[in-house]
C-alpha positions in Angstrom: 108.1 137.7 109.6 107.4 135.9 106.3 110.9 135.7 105.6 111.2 134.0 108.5 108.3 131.3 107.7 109.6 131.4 104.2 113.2 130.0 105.7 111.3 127.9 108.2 109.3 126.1 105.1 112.4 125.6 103.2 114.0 124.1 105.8 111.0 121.8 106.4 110.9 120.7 102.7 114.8 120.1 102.8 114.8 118.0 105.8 111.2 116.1 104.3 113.6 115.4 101.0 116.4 114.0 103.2 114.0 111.5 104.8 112.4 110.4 101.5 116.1 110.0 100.0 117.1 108.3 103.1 113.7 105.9 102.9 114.0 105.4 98.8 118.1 104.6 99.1 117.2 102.1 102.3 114.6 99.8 99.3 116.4 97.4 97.7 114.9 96.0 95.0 115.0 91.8 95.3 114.0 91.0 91.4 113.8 92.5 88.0 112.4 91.4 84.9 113.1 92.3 81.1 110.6 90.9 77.9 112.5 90.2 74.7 110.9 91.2 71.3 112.2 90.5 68.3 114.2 93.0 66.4 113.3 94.1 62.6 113.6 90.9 60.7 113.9 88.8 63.6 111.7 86.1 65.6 113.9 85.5 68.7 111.6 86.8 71.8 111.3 85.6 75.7 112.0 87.1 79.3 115.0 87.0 81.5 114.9 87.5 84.9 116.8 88.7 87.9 116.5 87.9 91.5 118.7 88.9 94.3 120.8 86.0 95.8 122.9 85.8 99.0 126.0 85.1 96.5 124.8 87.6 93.9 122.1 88.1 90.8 120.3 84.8 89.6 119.6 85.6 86.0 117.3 83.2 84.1 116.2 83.2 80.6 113.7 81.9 78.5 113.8 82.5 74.5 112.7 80.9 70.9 113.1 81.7 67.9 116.4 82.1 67.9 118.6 79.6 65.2 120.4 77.0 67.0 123.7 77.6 68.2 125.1 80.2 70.7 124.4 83.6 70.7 126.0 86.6 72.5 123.7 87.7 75.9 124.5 91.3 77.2 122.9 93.9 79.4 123.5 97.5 77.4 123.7 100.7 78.0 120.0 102.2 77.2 116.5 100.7 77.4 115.6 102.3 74.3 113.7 100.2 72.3 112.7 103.1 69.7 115.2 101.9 67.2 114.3 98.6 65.2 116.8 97.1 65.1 117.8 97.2 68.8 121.2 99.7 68.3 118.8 102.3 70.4 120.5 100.2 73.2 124.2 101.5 73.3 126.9 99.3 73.8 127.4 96.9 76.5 126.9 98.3 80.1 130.3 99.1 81.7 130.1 101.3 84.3 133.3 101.0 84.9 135.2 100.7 81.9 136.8 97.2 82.0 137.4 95.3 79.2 135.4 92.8 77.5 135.1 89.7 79.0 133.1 86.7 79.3 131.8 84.7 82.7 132.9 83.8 85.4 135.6 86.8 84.8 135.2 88.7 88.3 134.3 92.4 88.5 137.4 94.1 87.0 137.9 91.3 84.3 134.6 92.0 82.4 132.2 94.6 81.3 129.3 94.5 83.9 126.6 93.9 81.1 128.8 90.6 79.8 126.6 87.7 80.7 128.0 85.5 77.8 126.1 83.4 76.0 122.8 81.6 75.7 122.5 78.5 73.8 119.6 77.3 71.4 118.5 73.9 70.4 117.8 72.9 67.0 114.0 74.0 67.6 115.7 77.7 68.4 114.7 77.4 72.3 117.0 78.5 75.0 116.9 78.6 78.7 119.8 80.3 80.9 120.8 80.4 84.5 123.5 81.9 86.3 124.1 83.7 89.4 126.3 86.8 88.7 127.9 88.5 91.1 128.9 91.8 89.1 125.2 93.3 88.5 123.1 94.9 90.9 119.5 95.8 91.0 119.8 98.7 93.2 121.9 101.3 93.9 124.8 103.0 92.0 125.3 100.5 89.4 122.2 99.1 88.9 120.7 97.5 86.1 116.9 98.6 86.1 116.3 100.4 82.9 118.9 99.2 81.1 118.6 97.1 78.0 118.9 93.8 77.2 120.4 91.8 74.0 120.2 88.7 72.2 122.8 88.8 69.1 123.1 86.6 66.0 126.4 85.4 66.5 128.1 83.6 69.5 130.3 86.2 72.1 133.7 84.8 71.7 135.3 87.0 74.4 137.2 89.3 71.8 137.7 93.2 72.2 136.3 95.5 72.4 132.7 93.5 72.5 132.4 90.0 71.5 131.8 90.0 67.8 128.5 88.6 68.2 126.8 90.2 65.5 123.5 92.1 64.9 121.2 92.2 67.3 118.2 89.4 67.1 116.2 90.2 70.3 115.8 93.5 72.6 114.2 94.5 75.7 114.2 97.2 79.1 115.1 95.6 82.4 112.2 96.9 84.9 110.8 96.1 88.4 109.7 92.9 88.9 106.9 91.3 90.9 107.3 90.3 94.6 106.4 86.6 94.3 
């Protein structure tokens, strides 16, 4: 009899699991957000975020304290900001193993993490906007808990990632607020 209530419970606990899966897979996250802090050395901070479009990701950004000029602006591989001087990170995220490329390459043409880069005035402020459609939120392929780059040095599009240098600013792409 109890190895009949022991089956009975098991089976209960694997159908409960099935409907939580089901109920956590049917949320889709709408918006992400990611704080910048400077790297050892370094001043550049801000926060980038994500919303869910129709036509893809919006991704805006906010830094200073960056020098002026261009600098490379990737999602990578790890939201681990334990090292200082952001390599904790990984490389770029490329779930899929494309190449390196730079925006508006197309899925397939372009490591997902390759966002490009973000320009600074001469007052090291920088603002960027773009809708991507190669990042997700949610679901296989998302980008929550990943981190997030700022580099010295402009991403010139070259293999395997850019060139662009150390790394100036670092941060964890997490949930983000409803409004």
């Amino acid at each position: 009899m109890s190895y009949v209530r022991a089956l009975a419970a098991i089976g209960l606990g694997v159908l409960l699991l099935g409907a939580v899966t089901r109920t956590e897979s049917a949320h889709h996250l709408k918006r992400a957000v990611c704080v910048l802090v400077p790297t050892a050395g370094n001043s550049a901070s801000g926060i980038v975020t994500f919303e869910e479009t129709g036509n893809g990701v919006r991704v805006k950004a906010t830094l200073t304290g960056l020098s002026p000029g261009k600098h490379g602006f990737h999602i990578h591989e790890f939201g681990n900001l334990s090292v200082p001087d952001g390599t904790g990170c990984g490389g770029h995220y490329n779930p899929a193993g494309n190449k390196h490329g730079l925006p508006p390459a197309p899925a397939g043409e372009r490591h997902a993490g390759d966002l490009g880069n973000i320009e600074a005035d001469a007052f090291g402020r920088a603002s960027y906007e773009r809708v991507d459609k190669v990042i997700t939120l949610s679901g296989e392929g998302s980008i929550l808990g990943r981190g997030m780059i700022v580099h010295a040095q402009p991403d010139d599009g070259g293999q395997p990632t850019g060139n662009a240098g150390a790394r100036v600013a670092m941060g964890v792409i997490g949930h983000g607020s409803a409004k």
